[in-house]
Each structure stands twice: as structure tokens, then as C-alpha cells.
N, C-alpha and C positions, 0 to 999 in steps of 0.2 A: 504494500500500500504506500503509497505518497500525499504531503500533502499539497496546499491550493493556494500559490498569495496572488492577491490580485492589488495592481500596485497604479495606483489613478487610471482605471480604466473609463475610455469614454467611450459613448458611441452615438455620433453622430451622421443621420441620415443625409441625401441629398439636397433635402428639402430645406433643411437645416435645422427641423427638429433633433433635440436632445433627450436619447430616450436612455442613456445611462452618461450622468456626469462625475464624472471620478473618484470610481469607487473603489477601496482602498480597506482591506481585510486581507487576514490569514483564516483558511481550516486546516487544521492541523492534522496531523496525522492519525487516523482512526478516530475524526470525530463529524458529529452530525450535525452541519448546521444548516437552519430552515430561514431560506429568503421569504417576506412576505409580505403585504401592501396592496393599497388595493388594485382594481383592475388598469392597466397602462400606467402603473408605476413604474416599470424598467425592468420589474423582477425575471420574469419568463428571458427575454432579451439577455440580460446578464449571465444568467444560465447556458443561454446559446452562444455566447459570447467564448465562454469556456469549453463547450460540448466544439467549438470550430464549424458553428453553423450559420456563425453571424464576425463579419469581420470586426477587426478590431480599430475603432479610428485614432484612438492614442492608449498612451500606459503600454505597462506591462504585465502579461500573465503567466505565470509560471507554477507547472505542475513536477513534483518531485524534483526539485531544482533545478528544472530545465525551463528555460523560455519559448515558451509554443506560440508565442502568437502567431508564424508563420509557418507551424506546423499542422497539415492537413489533418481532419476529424480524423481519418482511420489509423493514423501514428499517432495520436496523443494516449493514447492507453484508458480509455474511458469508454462506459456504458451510460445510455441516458434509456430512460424507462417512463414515456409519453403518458399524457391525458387520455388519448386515446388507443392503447395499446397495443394497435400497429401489428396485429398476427396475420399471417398468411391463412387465407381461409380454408386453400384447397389442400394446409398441411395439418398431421395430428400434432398433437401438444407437443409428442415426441419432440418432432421435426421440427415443428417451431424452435424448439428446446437446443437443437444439435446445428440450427442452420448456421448461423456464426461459426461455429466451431469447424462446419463445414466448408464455409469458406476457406479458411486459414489452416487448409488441408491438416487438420488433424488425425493421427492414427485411428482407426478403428475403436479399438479397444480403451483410447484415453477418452476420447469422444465420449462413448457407452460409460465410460466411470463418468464421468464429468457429467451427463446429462440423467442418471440415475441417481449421484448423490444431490444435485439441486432438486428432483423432484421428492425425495426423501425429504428435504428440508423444508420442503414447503407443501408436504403432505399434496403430492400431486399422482404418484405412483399409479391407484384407481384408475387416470385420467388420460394416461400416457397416450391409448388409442385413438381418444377423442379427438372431433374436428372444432376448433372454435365455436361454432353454432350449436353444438351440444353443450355447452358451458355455461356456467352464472355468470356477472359479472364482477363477482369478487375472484373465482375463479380463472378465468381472462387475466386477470389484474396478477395473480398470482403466475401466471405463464408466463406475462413479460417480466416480469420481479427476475422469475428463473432462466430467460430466456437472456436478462443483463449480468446474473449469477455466472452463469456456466464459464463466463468469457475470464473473469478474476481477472477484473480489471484495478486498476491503482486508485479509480473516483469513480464512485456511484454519482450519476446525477439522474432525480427524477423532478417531474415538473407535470405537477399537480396532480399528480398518481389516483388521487381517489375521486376527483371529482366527478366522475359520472354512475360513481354508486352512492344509493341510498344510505339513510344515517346510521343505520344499524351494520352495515358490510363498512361501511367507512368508522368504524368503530372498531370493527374485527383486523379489519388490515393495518388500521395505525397499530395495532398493538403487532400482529406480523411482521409490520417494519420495526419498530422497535425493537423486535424479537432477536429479528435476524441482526441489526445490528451489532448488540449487545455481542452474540455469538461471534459473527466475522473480523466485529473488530474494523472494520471498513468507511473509509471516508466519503463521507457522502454529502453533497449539496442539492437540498432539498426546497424546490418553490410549492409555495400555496398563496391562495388568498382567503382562508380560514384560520384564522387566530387562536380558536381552540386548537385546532390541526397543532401549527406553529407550535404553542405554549406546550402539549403533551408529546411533542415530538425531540423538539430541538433541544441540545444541549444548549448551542448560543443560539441567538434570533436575529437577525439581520431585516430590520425593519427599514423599507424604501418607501417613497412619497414621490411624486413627478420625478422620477432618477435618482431624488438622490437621497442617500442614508440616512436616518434619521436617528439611528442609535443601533448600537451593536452589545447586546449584554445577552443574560441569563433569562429565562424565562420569567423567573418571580421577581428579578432587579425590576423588569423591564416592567410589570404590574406594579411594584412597590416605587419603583425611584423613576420615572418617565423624564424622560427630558424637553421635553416639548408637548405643548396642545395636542399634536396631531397622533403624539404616539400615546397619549394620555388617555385619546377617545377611541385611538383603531382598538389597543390591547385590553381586553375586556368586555363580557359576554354578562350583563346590560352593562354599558358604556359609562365612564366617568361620569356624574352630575358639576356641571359648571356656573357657577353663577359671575356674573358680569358685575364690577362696579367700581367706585372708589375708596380708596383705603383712608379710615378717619382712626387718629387713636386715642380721641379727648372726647368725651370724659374713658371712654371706654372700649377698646378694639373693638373696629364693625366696618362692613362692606356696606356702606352708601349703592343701593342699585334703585334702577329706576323708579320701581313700583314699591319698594318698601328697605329695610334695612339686615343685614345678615350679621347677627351679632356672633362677632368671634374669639373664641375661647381665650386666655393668657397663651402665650406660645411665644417662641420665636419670633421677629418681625422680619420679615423679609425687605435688603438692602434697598436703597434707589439705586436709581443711574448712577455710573462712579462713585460709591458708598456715600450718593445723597439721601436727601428724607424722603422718604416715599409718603409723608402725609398728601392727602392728596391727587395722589397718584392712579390711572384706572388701572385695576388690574384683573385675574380671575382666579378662584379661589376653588379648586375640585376637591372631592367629595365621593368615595367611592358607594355605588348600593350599601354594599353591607358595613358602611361605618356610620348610614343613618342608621340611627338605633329608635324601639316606640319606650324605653326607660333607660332612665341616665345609670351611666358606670359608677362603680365605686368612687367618691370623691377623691380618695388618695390615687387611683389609675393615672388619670391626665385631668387638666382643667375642661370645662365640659361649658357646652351652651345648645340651644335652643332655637327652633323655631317651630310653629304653629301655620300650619296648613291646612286642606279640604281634601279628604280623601278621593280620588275620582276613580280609580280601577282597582280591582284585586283579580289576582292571576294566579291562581297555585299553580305549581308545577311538579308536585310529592314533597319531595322534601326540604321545598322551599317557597315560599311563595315571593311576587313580584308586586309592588303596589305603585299606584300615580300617585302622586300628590301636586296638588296647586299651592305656591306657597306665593307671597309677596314678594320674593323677589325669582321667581321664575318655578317651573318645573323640577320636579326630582322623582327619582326612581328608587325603590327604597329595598333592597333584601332583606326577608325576614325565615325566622325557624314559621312550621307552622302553628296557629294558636288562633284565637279566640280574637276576632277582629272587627270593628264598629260597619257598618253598611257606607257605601259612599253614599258621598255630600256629608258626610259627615264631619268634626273638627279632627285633627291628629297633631298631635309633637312630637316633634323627631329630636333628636338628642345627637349629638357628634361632638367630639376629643382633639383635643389641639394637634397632639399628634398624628393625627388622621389626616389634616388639612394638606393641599397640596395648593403655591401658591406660583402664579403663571404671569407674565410680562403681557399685559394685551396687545402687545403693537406685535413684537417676536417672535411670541407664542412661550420663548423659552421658560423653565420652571426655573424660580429665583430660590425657594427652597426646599 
């Protein structure tokens, strides 16, 4: 295995759109990192960039210490495993399984090892006869998996592997890919544009926006310490709550916003511009679901505060339920355990801890702290 630096990679079109501007990461060797963002963020492209499917218009890319940008997809020693998994119809799994290997005139007998121990691994053995069209599509899915296995190549790339199965087979396969990871031991650069995907897959996360990076961390950093609005609201399944306003600290910490006032806990203040005063200052102060709370924490936990809002939705979903609230200075989304809860249009108080708060530059985006 090898691993992947990509060193101010750009890629610009003819047109003069800029669909990857200088992107700049190591994976290391035998690790799994998940490109993700939303739709025409540059992720897919970048990945092609490296697969040798999309030229390179500046930087450098270098696989196991070598520099490829000028070397042809079938020399770079890499496997890429499509959205749409790309099997020859009129071959059985086998064959799908052995056709690479057949190319690159393989022995008989290595071939047969090689294409028997991947369908062993991935519980395909049953299947071997099979023509694609007698297949599931989690199973498809698992052909190409084994059909980029066989080759043991030095970079797994796949790009968006599961998107065209349902939630429950795209459950079973992320734990597959994971599975098989864990065992190989294999470097893999992985795109999606599913965040949960992302966050239970990837060791690191490689989060892009119009091309470019927006942070590179851990799965939970990337939840807990966000660096920007935009990764604030992609990472998280309900999404940051934001409220918009100005920072007042007399008599009392609070977010001046347009419709009412968000009173905020003792905490930290977050700097101004060039360590001026931010009294006065607009800024936005995030909020995740479940650090609204409907009763205040222990007073010794963190200093705590308050607001009062109108219930408008409730959503169980088993083990947890989802509520709207209308508050005075905007909307919020609220997770809760389940229990015993008032009808909408009704009054509600939500409770949130200093330490909870996350506080954002409005002009920037960036998290001040």
C-alpha cells in the first residue's frame, strides 16, 4: 500500500470555471479518508483528478512517493469503485471478478486464488455463476468492491459507492467497507455527499464547498470544533441552530436579534477584529439540537440560560424525538430523549450551557471561538 499527498492541486476548466482550487492534504498510508460536500463542490473531480481521469491544471500529486500527474490511469497502481458499478452484463460475477486480472495476463491458477479469496471476503462464493441481472443491488455493489479487491492495488478510490441503494443496504455496506478496511489495512479515498456516510466512515473528513477545503479533521472534531458556518450546518443530521444578531455585554451577555433578545450564559467572550471589542458587533451564535435542553443542568455543570418559545412540531423518531420551536429571535430544532411533551402552540423553555455555544464572525463565516 502507499500513501496520497496532494500538494495545491487545481483544476481548472476551459471555460474558466474553478472546480478544485488548491487542495493541499496527505492520506496516509492505510488510512481512510472521506471527501464530502455538497453537490458541484469539486469532490467527485478531485477524486478523478487522482484516479488520472481528469487532468491536472496545477500542483502536485503524488502516490507512494512518486509524482503521477503525468502518469496514465492504468500505471498509477489504483482501483476506483463507481456510483454506478460498471459490470459487464453479459459476464458472471466470476468474470466480472477475474476480468482485470485478465487483462494483465495473469496465471491461471493466481487468477482462481485471487478471484476466490475476494469473493470469500465478501461473502460472494453463492454468487460466482451469477449474471449481474440476477443480483441485488447491494450485491452489484459488493462485485465491484471485489472486482477493485482482486487487483491489490496501493489506493482504493471509491466515489459515492452506495448511493443508489436504499437506507437499509447502504447501512449494511458502510459497515462492509469498514469491515474490509479495518482487515486490509488499505488506503482509501473515499467521496460522498452524505454526512452520516462521511462521519461513520472516515477516519479524517475532508470537507469541500465551491472547490475549496473547508477543514480537514476527525469526524467528532469536525461536529464539536467546526470552523466555519458552512461546515457548522453541512456536519450534522438536524443541522446547527443559528441565531443572527449583535453582541451587547451591559448589563448582561445577550445577542440583540431582530425580533427579540438571546440571553447568553457567562462564558468566554469571543475576541473582535485585531483583539478589539466586539461590543456591538453582528455576529452568530450556534446551538446544536441536542444542547437545547426542556430542564436546566446542574448549576455547578456550566452557567446556563434560557429562552421561551411556541412549540410548532413534534416528530418522534424511536429513540428520539425532533421538535420546532418558534422562539423571538428565530427558529430552532430541538433533540430530545422520549417523554411526556405539551401539544403544539403551546409555551416551551429550552435551557442551553455556555459551553455548548459556538460563536461565528457574520461577515467570514469563521468560528471566533
Amino acid at each position: 500500500m502507499a500513501g496520497v499527498r496532494l500538494d495545491q492541486l487545481r483544476k481548472v476548466y476551459d471555460d474558466g470555471q474553478v472546480a478544485v482550487s488548491g487542495a493541499t492534504f496527505d492520506v496516509t498510508d492505510g488510512e481512510l479518508v472521506v471527501l464530502v460536500g455538497p453537490s458541484g463542490c469539486g469532490k467527485s473531480t478531485l477524486l478523478r483528478m487522482v484516479a488520472g481521469l481528469e487532468s491536472i491544471s496545477s500542483g502536485n500529486l503524488t502516490i507512494g512517493g512518486r509524482v503521477v500527474n503525468d502518469v496514465p490511469a492504468r500505471d498509477r497502481d489504483i482501483a476506483m469503485v463507481f456510483q454506478s458499478y460498471a459490470l459487464y452484463p453479459h459476464m458472471s460475477v466470476y468474470e466480472n471478478l477475474a476480468f482485470g486480472l485478465k487483462l494483465r495476463n495473469t496465471p491461471r491458477a493466481a487468477l482462481d486464488a485471487q478471484v476466490r479469496a475476494a469473493a470469500a471476503m465478501l461473502e460472494l462464493e453463492p454468487l460466482l455463476a451469477r449474471k449481474p441481472a440476477q443480483l441485488s443491488g447491494g450485491q452489484r455493489q459488493r462485485v465491484a468492491l471485489g472486482r477493485a479487491l482482486v487487483r491489490q492495488p496501493q489506493v482504493f478510490l471509491l466515489d459515492e459507492p452506495l448511493s443508489n441503494l436504499d437506507a437499509q443496504l447502504r447501512l449494511g455496506m458502510r459497515t462492509e467497507i469498514a469491515r474490509l478496511h479495518r482487515r486490509l489495512r488499505t488506503t482509501m479515498l473515499y467521496v460522498t455527499h452524505d454526512q452520516i456516510e462521511a462521519m461513520t466512515l472516515g477516519q479524517r473528513i475532508v470537507v469541500l464547498n465551491a472547490g475549496e477545503i473547508q477543514q480537514i479533521d476527525t469526524p467528532m472534531r469536525l461536529y464539536e470544533e467546526p470552523a466555519n458556518l458552512f461546515v457548522a450546518g453541512f456536519i450534522g443530521s438536524p443541522a446547527m441552530n443559528f441565531f443572527r444578531g449583535s453582541y451587547a455585554a451591559d448589563p448582561e451577555p445577550r445577542l440583540a436579534c431582530p425580533g427579540g433578545t438571546l440571553p447568553l450564559p457567562e462564558g468566554p467572550v469571543p475576541p473582535g477584529r485585531a483583539g478589539g471589542n466586539i461590543e456591538g458587533r453582528e455576529i452568530i451564535v450556534g446551538l446544536r439540537p441536542e444542547d437545547l435542553r426542556l430542564t436546566p443542568q446542574a448549576p455547578q455543570s456550566s452557567p446556563t440560560a434560557s429562552i421561551t418559545g411556541t412549540l410548532e412540531s413534534v416528530e418522534p423518531v424511536g429513540n428520539e424525538v425532533f421538535l420546532g420551536v418558534t422562539t423571538p429571535v428565530g427558529a430552532a430544532t430541538c433533540r430530545v430523549p422520549p417523554q411526556s411533551l405539551p401539544e403544539p402552540g403551546r409555551a416551551l423553555t429550552l435551557y442551553y450551557t455556555a459551553e455548548r455555544l459556538r460563536y461565528f464572525d457574520a461577515v467570514t463565516g469563521s468560528r471566533m471561538i
